[in-house]
N, C-alpha and C positions, 0 to 999 in steps of 0.2 A: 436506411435504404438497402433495401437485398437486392444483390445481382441477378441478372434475365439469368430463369433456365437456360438449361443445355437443347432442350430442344426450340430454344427458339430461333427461328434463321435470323443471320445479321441481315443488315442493310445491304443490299444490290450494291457490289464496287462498280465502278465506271468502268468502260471495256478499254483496254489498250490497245495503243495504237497502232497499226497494222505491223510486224514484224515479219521478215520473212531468214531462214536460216538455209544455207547454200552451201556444200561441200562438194567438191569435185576435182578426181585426179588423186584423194589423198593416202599419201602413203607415210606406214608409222612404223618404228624397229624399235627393240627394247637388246642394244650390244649386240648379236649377230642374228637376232631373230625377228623375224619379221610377222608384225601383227598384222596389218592392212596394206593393201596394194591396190589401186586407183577405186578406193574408196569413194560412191557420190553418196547425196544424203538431199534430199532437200521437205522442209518442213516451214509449213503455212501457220496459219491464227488455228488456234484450239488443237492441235495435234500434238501425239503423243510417240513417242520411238523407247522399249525397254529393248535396253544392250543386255543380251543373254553371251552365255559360254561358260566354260570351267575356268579356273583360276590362271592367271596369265595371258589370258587370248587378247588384252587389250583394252578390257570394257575402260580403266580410269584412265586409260592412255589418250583412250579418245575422249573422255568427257573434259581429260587439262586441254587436252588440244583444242576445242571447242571454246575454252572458258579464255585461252589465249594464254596458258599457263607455259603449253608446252609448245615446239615450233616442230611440224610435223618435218616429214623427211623430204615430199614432195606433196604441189598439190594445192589446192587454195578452201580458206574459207570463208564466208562473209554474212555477215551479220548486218541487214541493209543496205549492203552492198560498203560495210566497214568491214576491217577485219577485228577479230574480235578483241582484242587487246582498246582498241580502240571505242570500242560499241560498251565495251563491260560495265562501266561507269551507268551506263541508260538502261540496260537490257538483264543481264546478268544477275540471277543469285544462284548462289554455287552453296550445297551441300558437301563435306567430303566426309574420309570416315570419323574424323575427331568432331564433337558437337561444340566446340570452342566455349565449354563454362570451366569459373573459375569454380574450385570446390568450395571456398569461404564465401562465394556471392548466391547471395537468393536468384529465385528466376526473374522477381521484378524487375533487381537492378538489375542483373545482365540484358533483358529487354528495355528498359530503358536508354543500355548505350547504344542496343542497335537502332534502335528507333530515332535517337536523337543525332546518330550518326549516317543514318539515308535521310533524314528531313521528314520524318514520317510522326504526325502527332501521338503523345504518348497514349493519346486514348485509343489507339488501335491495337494497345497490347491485350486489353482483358477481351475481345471476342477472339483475337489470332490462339488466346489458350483457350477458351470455352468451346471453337471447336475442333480440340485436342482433346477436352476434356481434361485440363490441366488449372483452370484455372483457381478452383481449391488448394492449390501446391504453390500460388502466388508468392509467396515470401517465404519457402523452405529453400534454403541453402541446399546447391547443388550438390555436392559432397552426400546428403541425405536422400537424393532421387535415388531410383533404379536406374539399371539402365536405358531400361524402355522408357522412362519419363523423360528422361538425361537426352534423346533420341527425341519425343517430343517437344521439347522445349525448343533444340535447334530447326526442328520444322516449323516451330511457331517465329524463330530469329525470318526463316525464308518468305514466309509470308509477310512478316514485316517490311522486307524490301524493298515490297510491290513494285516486283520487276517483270516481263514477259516471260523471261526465258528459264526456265528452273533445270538446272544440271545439278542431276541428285547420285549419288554415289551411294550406292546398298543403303537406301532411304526406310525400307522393312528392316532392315537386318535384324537388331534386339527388339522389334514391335510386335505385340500379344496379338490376334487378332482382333480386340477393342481400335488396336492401334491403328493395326491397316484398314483397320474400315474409316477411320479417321481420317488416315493418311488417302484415302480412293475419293472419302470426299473431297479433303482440298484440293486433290490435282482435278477432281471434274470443276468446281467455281472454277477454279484458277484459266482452263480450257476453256469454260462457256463464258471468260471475259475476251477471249481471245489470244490465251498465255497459249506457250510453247512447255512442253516438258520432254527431256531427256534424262533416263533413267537404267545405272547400271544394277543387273539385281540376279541373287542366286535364287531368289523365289519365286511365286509364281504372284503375280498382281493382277487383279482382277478391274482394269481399266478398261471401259468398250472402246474400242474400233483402235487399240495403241497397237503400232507395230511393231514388231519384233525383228532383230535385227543380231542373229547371231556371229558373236566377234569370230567362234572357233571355226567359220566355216569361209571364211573372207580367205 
């Protein structure tokens, strides 16, 4: 039995459930310097926010701060009106800059423990890499990826999640432009189910109607 084409669309996922994201008042310092100051933010189903600025201005500060990593200085945030430490478990999947593979494990098994560790059946791994276009690389140990694959593969762990809320951390960075065009489709599915996406990035992404929210000007 041969695997569906790359171009064939998956199955329509079921839209999630309404989610809403609320920042107000927040304030963020990195030792005497100060990133954000009464920072507000608020984001609906299908919306999109890329944290633009030079190096330093705060973009991962506010993406841990959001994911309930980090505890801002001042200022609230909520995630259904939880804060987010508490909502993560339901809502949350968080990209950072490590893609979290073992170099001795293939990308099966490492999608496998993501999968069996959100509750998510394992047959959602082979379309989450066909549309990466990954999935011919199914059982090459990670050690043998590029970077840019190595980069795919942990957007395919994100999709696995099937979470709302996507906080992605330089999600382009090592991606070819094959990649990002990959990478613009699943954040539009991910949007037209009614996901949220937050994205910090030094390039330029070509997502319609995403807003941009530059850290260095806060």
């Amino acid at each position: 039995m041969t695997s569906a084409p790359l171009s064939q669309p998956p199955e329509p996922a079921p839209a999630f459930p309404k989610l809403a994201l609320s920042v107000s008042g927040l304030a963020l310092s990195r030792g005497d310097t100060v990133l954000a100051h009464d920072l507000a933010l608020e984001l609906g189903p299908g919306e999109a926010v890329l944290l633009t600025g030079r190096n330093g201005t705060g973009k991962t500060s506010l993406l841990r701060a959001l994911a309930g990593f980090l505890e801002p200085d001042a200022g609230e945030i909520t995630i259904n009106g939880e804060r987010p430490a508490l909502a993560a478990a339901d809502a949350i999947a968080w990209l950072g800059h490590a893609d979290g593979l073992k170099p001795g494990e293939s990308i099966r098994q490492a999608l496998r423990f993501w999968a069996d560790l959100h509750g998510v059946p394992r047959s959602a791994i082979l379309p989450a890499l066909r549309a990466l276009e990954m999935d011919h690389l199914i059982d090459r140990p990670a050690a043998r990826l590029s970077r840019g694959q190595q980069r795919r593969c942990a957007l395919a762990r994100v999709v696995l999640a099937n979470r709302p809320l996507w906080l992605l951390d330089e999600p382009a960075g090592p991606l070819d432009g094959e990649g990002r065009a990959c990478l613009a489709t699943l954040v539009a599915t991910h949007r037209a189910r009614g996901g949220l996406v937050i994205a910090a990035t030094h390039q330029p992404l070509d997502w319609p109607d995403a807003r941009s929210l530059d850290m260095g000007r806060l």
